[in-house]
Backbone as CSV, one residue per row, in Angstrom:
resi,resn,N_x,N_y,N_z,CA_x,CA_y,CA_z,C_x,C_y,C_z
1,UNK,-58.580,-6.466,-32.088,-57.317,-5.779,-32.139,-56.376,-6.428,-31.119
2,UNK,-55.333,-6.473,-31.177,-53.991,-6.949,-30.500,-53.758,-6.552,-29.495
3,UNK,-53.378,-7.095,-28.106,-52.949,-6.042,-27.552,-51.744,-5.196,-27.998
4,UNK,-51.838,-3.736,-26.839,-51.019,-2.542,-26.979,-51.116,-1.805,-26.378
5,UNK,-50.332,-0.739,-25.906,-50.043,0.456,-25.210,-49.890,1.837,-26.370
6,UNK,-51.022,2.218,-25.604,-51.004,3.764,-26.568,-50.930,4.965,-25.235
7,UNK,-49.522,5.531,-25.219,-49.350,6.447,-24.718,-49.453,8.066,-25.283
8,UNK,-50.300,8.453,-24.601,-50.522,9.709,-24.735,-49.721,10.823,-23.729
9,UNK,-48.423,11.595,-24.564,-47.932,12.506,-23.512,-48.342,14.136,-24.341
10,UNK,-47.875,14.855,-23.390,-48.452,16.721,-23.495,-48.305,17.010,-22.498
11,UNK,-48.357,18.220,-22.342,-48.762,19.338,-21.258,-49.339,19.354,-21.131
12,UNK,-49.855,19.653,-19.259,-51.098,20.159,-18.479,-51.826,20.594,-18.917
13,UNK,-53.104,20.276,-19.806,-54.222,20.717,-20.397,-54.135,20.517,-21.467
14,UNK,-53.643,19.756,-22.257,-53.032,19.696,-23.640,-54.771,19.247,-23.965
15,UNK,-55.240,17.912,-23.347,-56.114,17.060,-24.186,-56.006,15.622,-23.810
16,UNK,-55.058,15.133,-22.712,-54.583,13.997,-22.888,-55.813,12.882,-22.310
17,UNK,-56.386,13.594,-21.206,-57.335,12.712,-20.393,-58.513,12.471,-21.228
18,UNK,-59.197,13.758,-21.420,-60.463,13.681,-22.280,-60.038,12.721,-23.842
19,UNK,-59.144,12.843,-24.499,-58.703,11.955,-25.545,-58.865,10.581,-25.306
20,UNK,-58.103,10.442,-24.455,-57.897,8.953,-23.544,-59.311,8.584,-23.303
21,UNK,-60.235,9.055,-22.433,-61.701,8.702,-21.957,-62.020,8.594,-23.714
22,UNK,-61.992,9.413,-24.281,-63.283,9.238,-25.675,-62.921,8.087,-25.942
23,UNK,-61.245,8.006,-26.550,-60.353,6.404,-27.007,-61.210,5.377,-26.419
24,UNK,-60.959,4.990,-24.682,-61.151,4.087,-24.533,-62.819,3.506,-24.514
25,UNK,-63.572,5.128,-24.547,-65.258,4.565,-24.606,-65.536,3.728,-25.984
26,UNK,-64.785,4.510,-27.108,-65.144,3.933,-27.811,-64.800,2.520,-28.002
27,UNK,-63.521,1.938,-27.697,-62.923,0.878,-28.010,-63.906,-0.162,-27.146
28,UNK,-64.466,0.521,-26.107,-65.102,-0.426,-25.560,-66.017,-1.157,-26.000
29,UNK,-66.896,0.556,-26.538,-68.264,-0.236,-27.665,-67.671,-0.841,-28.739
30,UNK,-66.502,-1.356,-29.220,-66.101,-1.954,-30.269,-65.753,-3.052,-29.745
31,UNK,-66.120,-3.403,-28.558,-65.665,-5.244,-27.924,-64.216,-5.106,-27.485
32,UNK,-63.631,-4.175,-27.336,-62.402,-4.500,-27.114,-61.929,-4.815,-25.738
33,UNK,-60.622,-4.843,-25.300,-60.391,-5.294,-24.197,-59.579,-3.978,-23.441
34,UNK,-60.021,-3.108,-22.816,-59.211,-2.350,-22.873,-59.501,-0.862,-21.617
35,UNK,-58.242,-0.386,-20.789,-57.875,-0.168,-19.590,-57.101,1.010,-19.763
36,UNK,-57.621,2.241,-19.042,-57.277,3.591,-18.929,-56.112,4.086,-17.692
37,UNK,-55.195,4.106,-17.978,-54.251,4.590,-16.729,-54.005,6.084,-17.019
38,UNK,-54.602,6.893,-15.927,-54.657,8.364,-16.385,-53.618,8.725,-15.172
39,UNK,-52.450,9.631,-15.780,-51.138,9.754,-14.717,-51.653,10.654,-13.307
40,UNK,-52.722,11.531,-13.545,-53.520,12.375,-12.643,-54.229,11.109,-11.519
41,UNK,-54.750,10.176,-11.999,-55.370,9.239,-11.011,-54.438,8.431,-10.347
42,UNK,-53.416,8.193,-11.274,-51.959,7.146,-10.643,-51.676,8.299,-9.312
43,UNK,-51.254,9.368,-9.488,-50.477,10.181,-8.470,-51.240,10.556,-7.320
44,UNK,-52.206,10.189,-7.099,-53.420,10.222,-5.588,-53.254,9.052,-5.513
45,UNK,-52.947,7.408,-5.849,-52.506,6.208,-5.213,-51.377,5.991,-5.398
46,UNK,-51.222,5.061,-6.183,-50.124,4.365,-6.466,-48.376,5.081,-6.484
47,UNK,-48.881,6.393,-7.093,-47.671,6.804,-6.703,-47.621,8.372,-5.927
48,UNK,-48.678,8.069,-4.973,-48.455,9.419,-4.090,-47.795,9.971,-3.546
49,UNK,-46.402,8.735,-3.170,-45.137,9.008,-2.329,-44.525,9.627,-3.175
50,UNK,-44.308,10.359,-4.665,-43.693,10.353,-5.214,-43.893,12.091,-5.813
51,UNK,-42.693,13.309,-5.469,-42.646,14.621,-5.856,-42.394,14.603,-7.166
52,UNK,-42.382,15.723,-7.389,-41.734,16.409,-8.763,-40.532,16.326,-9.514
53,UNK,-39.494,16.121,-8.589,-38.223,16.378,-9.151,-37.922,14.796,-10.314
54,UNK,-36.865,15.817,-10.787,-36.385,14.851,-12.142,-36.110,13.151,-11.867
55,UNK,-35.854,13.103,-10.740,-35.920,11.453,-10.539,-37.141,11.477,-9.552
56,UNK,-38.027,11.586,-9.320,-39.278,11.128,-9.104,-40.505,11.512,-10.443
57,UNK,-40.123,11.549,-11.323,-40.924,11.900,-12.402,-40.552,10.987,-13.535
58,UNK,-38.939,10.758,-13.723,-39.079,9.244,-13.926,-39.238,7.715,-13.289
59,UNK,-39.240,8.173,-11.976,-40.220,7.015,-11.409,-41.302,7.177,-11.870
60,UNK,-42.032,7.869,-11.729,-43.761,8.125,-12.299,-44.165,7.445,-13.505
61,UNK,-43.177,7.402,-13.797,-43.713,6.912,-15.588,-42.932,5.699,-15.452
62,UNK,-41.823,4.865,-14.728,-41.451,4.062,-14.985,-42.882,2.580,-14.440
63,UNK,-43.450,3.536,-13.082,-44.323,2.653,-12.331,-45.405,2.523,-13.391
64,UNK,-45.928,3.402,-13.859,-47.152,3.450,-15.003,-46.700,2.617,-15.958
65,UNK,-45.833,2.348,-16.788,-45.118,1.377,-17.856,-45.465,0.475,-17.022
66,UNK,-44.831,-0.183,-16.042,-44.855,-1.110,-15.242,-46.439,-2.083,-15.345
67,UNK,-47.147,-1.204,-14.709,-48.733,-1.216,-14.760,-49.160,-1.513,-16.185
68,UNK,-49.068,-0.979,-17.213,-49.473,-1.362,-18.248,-48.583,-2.361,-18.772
69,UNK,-47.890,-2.865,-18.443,-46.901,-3.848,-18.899,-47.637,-4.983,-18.522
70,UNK,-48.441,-4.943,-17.151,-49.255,-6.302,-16.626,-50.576,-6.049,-17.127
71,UNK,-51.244,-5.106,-17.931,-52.841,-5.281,-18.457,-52.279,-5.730,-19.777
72,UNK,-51.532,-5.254,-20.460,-50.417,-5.662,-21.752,-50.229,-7.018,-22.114
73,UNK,-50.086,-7.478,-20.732,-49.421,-9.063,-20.790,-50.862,-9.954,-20.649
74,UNK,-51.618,-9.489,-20.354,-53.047,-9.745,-20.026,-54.231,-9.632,-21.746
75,UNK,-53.578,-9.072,-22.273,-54.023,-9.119,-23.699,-55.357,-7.971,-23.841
76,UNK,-55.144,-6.540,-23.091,-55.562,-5.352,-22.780,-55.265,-4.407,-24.005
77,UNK,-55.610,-3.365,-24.204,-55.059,-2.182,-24.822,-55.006,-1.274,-24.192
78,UNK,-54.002,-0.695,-23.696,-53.775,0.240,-22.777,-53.595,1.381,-22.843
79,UNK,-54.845,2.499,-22.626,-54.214,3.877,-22.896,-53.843,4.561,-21.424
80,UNK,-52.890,4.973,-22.050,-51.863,6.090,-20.987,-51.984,7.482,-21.115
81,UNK,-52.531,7.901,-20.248,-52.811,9.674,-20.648,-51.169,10.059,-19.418
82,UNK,-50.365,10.930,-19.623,-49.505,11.075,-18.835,-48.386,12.078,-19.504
83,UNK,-48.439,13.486,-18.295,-47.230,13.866,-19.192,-46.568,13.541,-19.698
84,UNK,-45.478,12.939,-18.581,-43.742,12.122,-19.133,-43.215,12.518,-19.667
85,UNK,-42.273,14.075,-19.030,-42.014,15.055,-19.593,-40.548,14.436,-20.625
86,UNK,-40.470,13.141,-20.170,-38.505,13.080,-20.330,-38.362,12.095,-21.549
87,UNK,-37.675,12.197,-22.359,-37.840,11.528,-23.891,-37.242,9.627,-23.326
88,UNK,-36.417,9.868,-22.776,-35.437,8.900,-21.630,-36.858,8.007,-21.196
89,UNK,-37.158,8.366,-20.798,-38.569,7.725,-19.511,-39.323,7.091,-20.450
90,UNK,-39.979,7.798,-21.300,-40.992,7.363,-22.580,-39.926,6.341,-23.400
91,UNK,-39.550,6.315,-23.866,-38.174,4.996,-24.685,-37.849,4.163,-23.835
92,UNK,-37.432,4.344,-22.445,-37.558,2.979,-21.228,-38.554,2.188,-21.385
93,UNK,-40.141,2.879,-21.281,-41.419,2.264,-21.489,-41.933,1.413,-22.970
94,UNK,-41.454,1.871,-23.647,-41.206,1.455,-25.314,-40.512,0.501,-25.164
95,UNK,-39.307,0.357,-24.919,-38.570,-0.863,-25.000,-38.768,-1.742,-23.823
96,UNK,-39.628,-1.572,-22.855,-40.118,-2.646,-22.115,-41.426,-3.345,-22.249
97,UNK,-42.143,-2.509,-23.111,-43.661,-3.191,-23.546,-42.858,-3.787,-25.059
98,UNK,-42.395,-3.014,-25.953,-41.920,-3.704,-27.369,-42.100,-2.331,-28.333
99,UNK,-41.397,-2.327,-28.928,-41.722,-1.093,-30.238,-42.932,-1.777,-31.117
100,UNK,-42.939,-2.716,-31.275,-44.336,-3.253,-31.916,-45.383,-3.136,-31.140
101,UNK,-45.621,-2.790,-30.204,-46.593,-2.647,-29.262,-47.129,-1.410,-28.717
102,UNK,-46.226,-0.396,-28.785,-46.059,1.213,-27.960,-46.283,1.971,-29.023
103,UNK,-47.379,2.501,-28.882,-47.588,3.219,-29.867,-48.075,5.151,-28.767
104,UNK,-46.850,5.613,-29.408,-46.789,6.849,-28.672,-47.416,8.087,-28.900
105,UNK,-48.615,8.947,-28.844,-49.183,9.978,-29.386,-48.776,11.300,-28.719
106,UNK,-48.084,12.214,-29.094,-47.850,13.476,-28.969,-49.200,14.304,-28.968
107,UNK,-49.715,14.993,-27.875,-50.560,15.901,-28.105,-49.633,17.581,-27.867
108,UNK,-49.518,17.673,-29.182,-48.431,19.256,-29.548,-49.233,20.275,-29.549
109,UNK,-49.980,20.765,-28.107,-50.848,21.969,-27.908,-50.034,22.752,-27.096
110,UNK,-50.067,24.141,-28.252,-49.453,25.474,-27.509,-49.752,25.952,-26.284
111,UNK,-48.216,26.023,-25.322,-48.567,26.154,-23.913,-49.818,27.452,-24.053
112,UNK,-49.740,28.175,-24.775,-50.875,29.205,-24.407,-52.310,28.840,-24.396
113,UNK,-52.545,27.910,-25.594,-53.510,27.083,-25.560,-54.188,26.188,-24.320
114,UNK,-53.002,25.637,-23.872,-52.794,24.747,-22.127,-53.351,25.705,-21.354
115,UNK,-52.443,26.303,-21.381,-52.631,27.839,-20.298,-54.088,27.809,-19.997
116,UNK,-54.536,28.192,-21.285,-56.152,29.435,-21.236,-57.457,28.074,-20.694
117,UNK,-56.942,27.110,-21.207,-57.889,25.829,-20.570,-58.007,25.449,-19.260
118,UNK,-56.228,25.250,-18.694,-56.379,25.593,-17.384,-57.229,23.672,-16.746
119,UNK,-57.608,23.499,-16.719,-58.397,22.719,-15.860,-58.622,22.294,-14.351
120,UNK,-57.368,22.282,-14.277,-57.018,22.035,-12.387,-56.747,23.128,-11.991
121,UNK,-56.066,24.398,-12.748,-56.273,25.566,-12.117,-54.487,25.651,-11.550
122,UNK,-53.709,24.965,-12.227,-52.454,24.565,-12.032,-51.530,25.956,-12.438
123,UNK,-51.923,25.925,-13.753,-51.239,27.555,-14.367,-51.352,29.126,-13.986
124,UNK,-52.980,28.791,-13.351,-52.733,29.967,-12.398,-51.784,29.797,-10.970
125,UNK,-51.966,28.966,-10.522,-50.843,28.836,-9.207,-49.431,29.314,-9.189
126,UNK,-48.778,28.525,-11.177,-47.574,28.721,-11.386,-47.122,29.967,-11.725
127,UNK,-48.370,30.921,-12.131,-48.498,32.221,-12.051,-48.184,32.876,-11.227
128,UNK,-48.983,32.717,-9.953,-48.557,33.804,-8.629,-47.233,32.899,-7.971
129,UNK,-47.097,31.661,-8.667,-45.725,31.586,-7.537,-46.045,30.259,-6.358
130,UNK,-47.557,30.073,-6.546,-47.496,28.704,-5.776,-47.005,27.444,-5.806
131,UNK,-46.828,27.125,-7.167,-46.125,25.905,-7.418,-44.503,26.051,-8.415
132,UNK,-43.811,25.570,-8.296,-42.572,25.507,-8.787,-42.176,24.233,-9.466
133,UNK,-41.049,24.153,-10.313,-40.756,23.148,-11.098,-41.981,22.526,-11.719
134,UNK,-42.993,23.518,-12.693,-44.220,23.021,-13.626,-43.401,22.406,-14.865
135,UNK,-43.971,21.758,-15.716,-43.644,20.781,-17.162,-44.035,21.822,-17.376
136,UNK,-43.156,22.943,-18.509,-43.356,23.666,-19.790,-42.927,25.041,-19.307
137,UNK,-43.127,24.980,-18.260,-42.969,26.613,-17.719,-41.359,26.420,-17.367
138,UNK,-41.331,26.144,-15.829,-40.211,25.967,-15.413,-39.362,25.060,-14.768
139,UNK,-39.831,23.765,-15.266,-39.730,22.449,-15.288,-39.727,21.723,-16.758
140,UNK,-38.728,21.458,-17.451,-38.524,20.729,-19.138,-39.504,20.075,-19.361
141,UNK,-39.978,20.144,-20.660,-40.500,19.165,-21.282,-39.953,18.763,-22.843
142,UNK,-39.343,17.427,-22.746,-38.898,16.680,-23.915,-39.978,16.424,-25.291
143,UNK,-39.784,17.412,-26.102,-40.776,17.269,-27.711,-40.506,15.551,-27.557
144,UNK,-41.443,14.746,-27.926,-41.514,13.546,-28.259,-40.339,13.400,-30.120
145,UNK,-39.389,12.552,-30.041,-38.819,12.148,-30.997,-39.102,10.940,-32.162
146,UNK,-39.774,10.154,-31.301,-39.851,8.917,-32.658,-41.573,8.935,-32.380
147,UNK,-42.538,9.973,-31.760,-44.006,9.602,-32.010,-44.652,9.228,-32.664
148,UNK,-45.785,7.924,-32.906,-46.361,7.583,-34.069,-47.351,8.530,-34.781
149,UNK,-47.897,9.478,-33.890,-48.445,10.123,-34.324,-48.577,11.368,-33.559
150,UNK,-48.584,13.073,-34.222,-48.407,14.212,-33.689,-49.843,14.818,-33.923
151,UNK,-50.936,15.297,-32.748,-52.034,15.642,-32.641,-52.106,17.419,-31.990
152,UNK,-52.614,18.529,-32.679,-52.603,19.517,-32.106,-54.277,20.021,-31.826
153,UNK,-54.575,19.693,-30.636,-55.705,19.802,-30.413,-56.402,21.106,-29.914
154,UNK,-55.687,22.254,-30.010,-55.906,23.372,-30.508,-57.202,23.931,-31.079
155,UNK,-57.142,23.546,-32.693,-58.459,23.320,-33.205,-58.594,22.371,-33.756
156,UNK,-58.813,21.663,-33.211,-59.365,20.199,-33.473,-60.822,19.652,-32.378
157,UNK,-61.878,19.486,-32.546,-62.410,18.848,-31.988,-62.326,17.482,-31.508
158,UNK,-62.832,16.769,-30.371,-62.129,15.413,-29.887,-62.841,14.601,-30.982
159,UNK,-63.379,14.290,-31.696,-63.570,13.203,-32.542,-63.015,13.410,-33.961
160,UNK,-62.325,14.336,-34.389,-61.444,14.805,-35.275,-60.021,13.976,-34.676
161,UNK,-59.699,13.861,-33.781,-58.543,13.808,-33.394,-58.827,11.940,-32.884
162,UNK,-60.058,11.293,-32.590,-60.304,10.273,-32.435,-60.169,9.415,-33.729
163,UNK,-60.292,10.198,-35.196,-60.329,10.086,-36.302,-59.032,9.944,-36.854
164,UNK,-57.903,10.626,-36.131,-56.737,10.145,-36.569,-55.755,8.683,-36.025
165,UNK,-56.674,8.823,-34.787,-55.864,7.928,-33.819,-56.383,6.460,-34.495
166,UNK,-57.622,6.493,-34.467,-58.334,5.599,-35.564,-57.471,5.062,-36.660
167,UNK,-56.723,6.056,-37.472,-56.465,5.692,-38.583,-55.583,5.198,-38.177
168,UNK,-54.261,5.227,-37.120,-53.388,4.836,-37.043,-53.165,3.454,-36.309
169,UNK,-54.194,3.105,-35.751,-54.858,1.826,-35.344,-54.703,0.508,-36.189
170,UNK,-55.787,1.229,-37.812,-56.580,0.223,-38.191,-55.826,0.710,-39.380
């Protein structure tokens, strides 16, 4: 397979990481060449200096493009698990890897769905009031507009949903 960038955006608990890990295990056992940038692991290094607000969140995603722009150029397939709440930010990254290349996956799971999964334990915080400016609550999140493909992982099991991404691959 060619290289490419397959970005995966959603909400906090949507599905994006665990998607991303299955994606790239498998691609691996398929010989491929290919490198996981999960936006949760970027933001403990690379971009730790970097808060919440609306222009440090499109930094976040501009540095991650960035990053996959050099495994990209390297002849990688790059999955991106990463909110990227801003339609702006995600289309910067598109037109700097190539529209032939960016292939963008929407994971469209109902914040309640997010909610009840929880994983980091984020939604309860935004609950009592510990954290402010969250993606979905009370911080925007931009519906993806030109996505190649829209995944609601809801009820879907992860190899149901590995099954579509698949198709849109190959």
């Amino acid at each position: 397979m060619d290289a490419k960038v397959i970005w995966m955006t959603g909400l906090s608990g949507a599905g994006k990481t665990t998607l991303a890990q299955a994606l790239v295990n498998q691609l691996e056992a398929a010989g491929e060449r290919v490198y996981l940038l999960d936006g949760d692991t970027l933001r403990s290094g690379l971009n730790a200096d970097l808060g919440f607000s609306a222009a440090d969140r499109h930094e976040n995603v501009r540095r991650i493009g960035e990053v996959a722009r050099l495994f990209f150029d390297q002849g990688y397939i790059v999955v991106v698990a990463c909110i990227s709440p801003y339609q702006q930010s995600r289309m910067a990254v598109r037109q700097r890897i190539g529209s032939a290349h960016f292939l963008e996956i929407y994971l469209n799971t109902p914040l309640s769905v997010c909610e009840s999964r929880d994983p980091k334990g984020l939604y309860g915080k935004v609950r009592r009031g510990e954290i402010s400016a969250f993606t979905g609550i009370s911080a925007p999140y931009q519906t993806p507009q030109s996505a190649e493909l829209v995944i609601n992982t809801a009820d879907r099991p992860v190899e149901q949903c590995l099954n579509e991404i698949h198709q849109l691959l190959y």
